[in-house]
N, C-alpha and C positions, 0 to 999 in steps of 0.2 A: 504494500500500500504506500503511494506517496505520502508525502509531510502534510500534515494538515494545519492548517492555519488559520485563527480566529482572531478577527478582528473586533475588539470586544473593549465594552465600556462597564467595568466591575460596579458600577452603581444603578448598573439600566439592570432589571429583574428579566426580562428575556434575551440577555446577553449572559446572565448568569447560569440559566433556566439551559438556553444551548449547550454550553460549555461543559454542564454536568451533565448533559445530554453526551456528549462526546466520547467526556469520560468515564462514564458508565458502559460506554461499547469498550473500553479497556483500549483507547485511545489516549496518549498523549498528546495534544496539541501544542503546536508554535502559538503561543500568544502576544496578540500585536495590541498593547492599551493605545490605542490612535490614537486618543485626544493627548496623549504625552507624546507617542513618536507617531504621526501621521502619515499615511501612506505620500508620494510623491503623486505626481501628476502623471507618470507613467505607469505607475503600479496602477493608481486608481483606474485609468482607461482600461486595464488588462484587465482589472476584475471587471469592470464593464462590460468588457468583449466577455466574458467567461460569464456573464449572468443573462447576457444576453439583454440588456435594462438603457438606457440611453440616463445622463445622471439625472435630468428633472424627476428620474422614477426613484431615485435613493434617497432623493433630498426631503429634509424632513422640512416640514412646512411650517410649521410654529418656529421652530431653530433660525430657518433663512432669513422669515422676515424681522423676524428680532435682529437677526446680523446684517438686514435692509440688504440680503441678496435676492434680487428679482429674476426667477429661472426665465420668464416672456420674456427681458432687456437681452439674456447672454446667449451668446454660441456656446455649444454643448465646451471648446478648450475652454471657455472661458468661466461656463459654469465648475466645472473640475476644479480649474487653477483657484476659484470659489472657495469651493469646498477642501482643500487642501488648506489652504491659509486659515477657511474657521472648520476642521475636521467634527466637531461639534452639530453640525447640518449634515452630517452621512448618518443613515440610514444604517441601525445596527441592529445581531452583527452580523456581521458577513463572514462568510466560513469559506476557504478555499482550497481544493482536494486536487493537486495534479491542475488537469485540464478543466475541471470543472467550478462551481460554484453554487453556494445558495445561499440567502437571506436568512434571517432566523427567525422568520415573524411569517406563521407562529414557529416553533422552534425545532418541529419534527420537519419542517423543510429540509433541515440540511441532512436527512437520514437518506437522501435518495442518492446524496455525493460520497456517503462514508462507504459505501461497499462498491 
């Protein structure tokens, strides 16, 4: 099995809720706290591609406009480069398995990536 990697905010309950979802299958995961180290702008486009989601779909909506980021004004780099600068507006968490990806909401999403 590849590395699995969780992108996870320890204070959000369905980012915790995943996580011991994970390791309960007697997975150890790479854990990424993003709002400390935030994915890059290239990272973030790969999970993109790998969820298959264009970013207005991660973006959490109460978060952006508090950070007065308006998904209608930006180009999808620019929504990104957005969301990098406040990681706090991505959408958590996000689980990454190899070639694939999933959401954690609700949080047996990401059970269709671990096998």
């Amino acid at each position: 099995m590849s590395q699995i990697t969780i992108y996870h905010n320890p204070r959000c309950s369905k980012s915790r809720e995943t996580l011991k979802l994970i390791e309960d299958k007697g997975i150890v995961p790479h854990v990424v706290e993003y709002l400390k180290t935030p994915p890059t702008a290239e990272e973030l486009s790969r999970i993109l591609t790998l969820l298959g989601k264009n970013p207005a779909e991660i973006l959490r909506k109460k978060e952006a406009a508090e950070a007065g980021i308006d998904p209608t004004a930006l180009s999808d780099a620019e929504l990104v480069a957005a969301m990098v600068a406040n990681p706090a507006v991505i959408e958590r968490p996000i689980v990454v398995a190899g070639a694939k990806a999933a959401l954690g909401r609700p949080p047996e999403n990401v059970l269709a990536i671990l096998d």
